[in-house]
N, C-alpha and C positions, 0 to 999 in steps of 0.2 A: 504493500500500500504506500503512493506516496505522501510527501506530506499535505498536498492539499488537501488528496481523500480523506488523509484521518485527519485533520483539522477540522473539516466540515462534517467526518459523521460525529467526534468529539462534542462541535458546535450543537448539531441537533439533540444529540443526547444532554446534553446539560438544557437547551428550553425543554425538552420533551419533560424533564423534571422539574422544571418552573411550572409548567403550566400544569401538572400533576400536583404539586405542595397547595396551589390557589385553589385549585377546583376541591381538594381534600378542606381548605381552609374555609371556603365558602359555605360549604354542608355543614361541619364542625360550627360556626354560630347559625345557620340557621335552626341547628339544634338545642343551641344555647338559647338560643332566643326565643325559640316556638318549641316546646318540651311533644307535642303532637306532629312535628314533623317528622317525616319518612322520608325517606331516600327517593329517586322517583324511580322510572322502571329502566331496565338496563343498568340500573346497580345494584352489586351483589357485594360479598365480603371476603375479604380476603383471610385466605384457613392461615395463614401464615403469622399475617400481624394483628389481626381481627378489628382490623379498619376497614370500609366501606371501600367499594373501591366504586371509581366514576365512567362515567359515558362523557362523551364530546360535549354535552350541552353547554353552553355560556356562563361562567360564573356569575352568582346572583348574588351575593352578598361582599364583606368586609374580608380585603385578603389577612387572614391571622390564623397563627398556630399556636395559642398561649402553652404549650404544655412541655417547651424548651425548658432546658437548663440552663442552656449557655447565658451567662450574664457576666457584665463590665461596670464596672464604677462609674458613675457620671456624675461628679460633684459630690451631692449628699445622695444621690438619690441611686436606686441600681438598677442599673440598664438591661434592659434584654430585646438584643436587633427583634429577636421573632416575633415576640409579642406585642413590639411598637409597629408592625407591620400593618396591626389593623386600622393603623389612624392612617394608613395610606389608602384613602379607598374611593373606589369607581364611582365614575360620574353620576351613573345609572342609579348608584345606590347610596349615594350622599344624602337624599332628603331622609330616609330611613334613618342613616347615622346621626344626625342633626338632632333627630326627635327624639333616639335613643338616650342620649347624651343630657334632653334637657329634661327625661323624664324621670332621671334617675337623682336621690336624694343621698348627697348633695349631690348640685349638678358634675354631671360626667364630666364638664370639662376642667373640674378642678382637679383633678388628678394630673391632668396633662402638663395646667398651667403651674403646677406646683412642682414639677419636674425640671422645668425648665428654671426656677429659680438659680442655680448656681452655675449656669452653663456663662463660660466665658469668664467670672470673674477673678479667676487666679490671674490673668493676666494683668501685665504692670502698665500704671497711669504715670507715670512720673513729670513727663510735662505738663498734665494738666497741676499737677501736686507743686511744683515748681514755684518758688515765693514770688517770681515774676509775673507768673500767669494766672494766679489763684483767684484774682482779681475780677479775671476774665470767663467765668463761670459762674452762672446765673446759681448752681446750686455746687457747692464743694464734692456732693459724693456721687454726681455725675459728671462723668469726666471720660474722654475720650479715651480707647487704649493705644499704647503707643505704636502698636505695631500697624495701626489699619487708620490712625489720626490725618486728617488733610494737611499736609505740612507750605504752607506758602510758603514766597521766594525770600531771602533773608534780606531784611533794612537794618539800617542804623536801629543799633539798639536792642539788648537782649529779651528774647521771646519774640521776636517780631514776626516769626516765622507761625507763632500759634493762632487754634483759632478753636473753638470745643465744637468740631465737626470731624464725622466718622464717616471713611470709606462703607457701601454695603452693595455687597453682591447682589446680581439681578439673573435673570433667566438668561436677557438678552446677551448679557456682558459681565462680567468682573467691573467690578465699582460703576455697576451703571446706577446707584445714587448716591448721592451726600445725605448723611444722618445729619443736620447742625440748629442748634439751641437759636434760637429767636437773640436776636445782639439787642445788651444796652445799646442808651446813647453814644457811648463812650465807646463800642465798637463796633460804629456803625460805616468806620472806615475800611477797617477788618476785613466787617462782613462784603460789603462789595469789593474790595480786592479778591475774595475767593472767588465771588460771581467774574470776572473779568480775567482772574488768572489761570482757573480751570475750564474757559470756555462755558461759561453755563450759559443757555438762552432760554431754558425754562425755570421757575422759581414755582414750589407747591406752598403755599400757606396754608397749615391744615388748622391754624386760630389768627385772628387778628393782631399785628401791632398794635400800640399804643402811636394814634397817629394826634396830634395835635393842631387846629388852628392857630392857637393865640401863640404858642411858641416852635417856630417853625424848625428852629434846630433840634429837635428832639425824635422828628421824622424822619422817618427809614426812607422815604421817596415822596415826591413831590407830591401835591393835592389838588394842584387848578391844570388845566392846558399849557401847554406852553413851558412851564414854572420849573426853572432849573436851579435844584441842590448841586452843592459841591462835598465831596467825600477825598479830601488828600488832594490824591492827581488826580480822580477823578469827579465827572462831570454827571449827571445823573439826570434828563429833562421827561417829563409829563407827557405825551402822545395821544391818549387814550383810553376810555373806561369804559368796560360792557357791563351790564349784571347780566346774569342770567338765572337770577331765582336761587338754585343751591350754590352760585360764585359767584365772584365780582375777579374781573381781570381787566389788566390795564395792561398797556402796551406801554414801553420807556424803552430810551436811549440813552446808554453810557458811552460817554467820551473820554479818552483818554491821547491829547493832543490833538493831531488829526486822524485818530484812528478811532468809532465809531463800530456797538456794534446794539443791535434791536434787542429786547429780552420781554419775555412774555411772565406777567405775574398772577399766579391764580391764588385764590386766596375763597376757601371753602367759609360759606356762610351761615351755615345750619345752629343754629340756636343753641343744643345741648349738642352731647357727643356721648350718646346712650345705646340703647340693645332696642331702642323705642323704633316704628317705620318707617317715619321721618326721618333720624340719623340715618336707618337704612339706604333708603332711597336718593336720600342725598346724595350720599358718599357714594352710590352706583354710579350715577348717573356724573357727580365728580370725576370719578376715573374715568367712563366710558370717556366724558368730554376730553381730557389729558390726555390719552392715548389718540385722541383721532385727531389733536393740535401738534402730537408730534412727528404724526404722517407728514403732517405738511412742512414737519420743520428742514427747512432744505442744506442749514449748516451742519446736522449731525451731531449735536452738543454730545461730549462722551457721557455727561455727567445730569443726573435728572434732580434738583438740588429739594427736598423735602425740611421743612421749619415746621416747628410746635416750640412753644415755651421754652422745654428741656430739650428738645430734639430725640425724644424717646418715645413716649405714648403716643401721641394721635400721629406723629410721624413713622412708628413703626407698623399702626396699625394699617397705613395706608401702604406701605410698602409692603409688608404681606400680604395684604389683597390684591396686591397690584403684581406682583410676584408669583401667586399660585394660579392668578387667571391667565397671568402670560405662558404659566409653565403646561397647566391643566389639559391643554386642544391636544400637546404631543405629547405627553403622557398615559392623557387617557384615564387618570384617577388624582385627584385632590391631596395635598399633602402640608394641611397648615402646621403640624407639630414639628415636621422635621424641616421644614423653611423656618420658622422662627428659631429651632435651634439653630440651625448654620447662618442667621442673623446675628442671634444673641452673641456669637461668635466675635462679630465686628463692632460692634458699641452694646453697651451694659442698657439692661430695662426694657428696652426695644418693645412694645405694646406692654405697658407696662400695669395694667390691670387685668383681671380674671374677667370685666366685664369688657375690655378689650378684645380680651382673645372670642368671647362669645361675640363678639359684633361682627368680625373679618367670619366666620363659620355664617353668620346670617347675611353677610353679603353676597360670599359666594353662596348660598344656596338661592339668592333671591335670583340672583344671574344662571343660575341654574336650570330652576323653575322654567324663566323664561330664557330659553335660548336666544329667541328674536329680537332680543331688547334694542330699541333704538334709541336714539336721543331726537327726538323736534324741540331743536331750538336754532337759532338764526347763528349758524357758525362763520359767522366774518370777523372776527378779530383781525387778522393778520391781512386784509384788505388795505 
């Protein structure tokens, strides 16, 4: 045999046993779940291991095998790959999961979210810790890790380089978003040097600035037409404002000398940020918008820049949502537990409530529901 042949019957035999473990795994909770279920016909049992054995039909349920041994430390908490398998589950059968989860006391998903508490945090913060920079973070025990930190170009002057924003992996790319905390006034120079130095032409606001009339220095960006702040070397002017109900986005122009580049800011509008239909629907229809602004965005920004307060909760929460829908079409099954851990990986907190993590699980199901979802609304911003 050469090596291609055994490469490829090798190949087949390892799915042949993928897709044997799922279909085993499928029947095994519909068992769990419906104590009256039955195998259907063309399953019989095997004299050997006295497991079911299965027919071709489609797996219907939750891929999981809880009855491994094998387990690994994860923080405090102890891990077992097999049995974290079932929060990976198919499209088909997500609405099942979802109801599962909230039917169960306490809800199912605090098991999950209580897992993920220690993921990432041995790693070292040290420049946010930094008596230089300490300053520069809105809360002391969120703090950027240093390995996955946005490091700007060095100025006069020690730290000048910092800024409490976090690299975080996306479907599409490696560091397709910035995790970073909402800037005082004080660095609100900061903050736009990262928008200008990392190429960003998208900005998400998942809360409001503190924007004021009466003292204009105090604003993150201008507030009439026209009306140009200054940030350092840069230039910052007013363009444009749409609302469109769940956002309000404005189009601006940063100048730096003669070099000029357009940047779109959305900024979510929803009243609370709860598990309520309204949060829900907002934030759908949020992303739906955000993704169909970046088809047209024809620079290719690498970096998709995400703000809340801390740059953790309502910005993590969006970036998981935003994450598991982009991953879900080529996957084929949903996978919010194990996207937030290889988040939590990159900045600490990252949806940083149990009522967080239940809102991304009722987004994506809403989007689920409805596959067709569209958005009508007057998409001209960038006209």
């Amino acid at each position: 045999m050469n090596f291609r042949s055994e490469t490829l019957t090798r190949t087949t035999e390892y799915f042949n046993r993928i897709r044997k473990s799922l279909r085993r795994s499928a029947t095994h909770d519909s068992m769990e779940t419906n104590p009256e279920f039955k195998p259907s016909s063309g399953t019989d049992v095997d004299t050997l291991s006295g497991e079911p054995r299965y027919n071709d039909s489609p797996s219907l349920g939750i891929a999981t095998y809880p009855d491994s041994s094998k387990t690994e430390t994860l923080g405090n908490a102890e891990y077992n790959p097999i049995r974290e398998s079932k929060w990976r589950v198919p499209l088909h059968g997500f609405e099942s999961y979802v109801t599962s989860l909230q039917q169960q006391t306490p809800s199912g998903f605090t098991e999950q979210f209580e897992e993920l508490a220690t993921v990432g945090t041995t790693q070292s913060t040290d420049a946010g810790k930094d008596p230089v920079n300490l300053s520069k973070n809105l809360f002391k025990n969120i703090l950027p890790y240093d390995e996955t930190r946005v490091k700007l170009k060095e100025e006069e002057g020690v730290g000048s380089d910092y800024i409490n924003a976090s690299y975080v992996d996306g479907h599409n790319s490696s560091s397709e978003y910035i995790a970073c905390q909402l800037p005082t006034p004080k660095e609100y120079c900061t903050w736009w040097r990262l928008v200008w130095e990392k190429n960003v032409t998208k900005i998400i606001l998942m809360e409001s600035p503190r924007q004021s009339k009466r003292n204009r220095a105090r604003n993150l960006w201008p507030l009439e037409k026209g009306e140009l702040c200054e940030f350092g070397y840069l230039k910052v002017q007013w363009l444009n404002e749409s609302n469109l109900g769940f956002c309000t986005a404005w189009k601006v122009v940063i100048w730096r000398e003669k070099h000029r580049r357009i940047v779109m800011v959305y900024e979510l509008t929803t009243p609370k940020f709860d598990t309520s239909q309204d949060t829900v629907l907002a934030l759908v229809y949020f992303r739906h918008f955000i993704r169909e602004e970046l088809k047209k965005d024809t620079l290719r920004s690498p970096h998709l820049l995400v703000c809340c307060k801390l740059g953790t909760g309502r910005t993590g929460t969006f970036i998981c949502f935003d994450r598991v829908l982009e991953s879900a079409p080529e996957k084929g099954f949903v996978d919010i537990y194990h996207t937030l851990q290889s988040m939590r990986k990159k900045r600490m907190q990252l949806v940083q409530s149990l009522e967080q993590y239940e809102l991304v699980h009722l987004c994506i199901l809403h989007v689920v529901r409805d596959g067709s979802l569209r958005l009508n609304c007057e998409e001209t911003l960038l006209d």
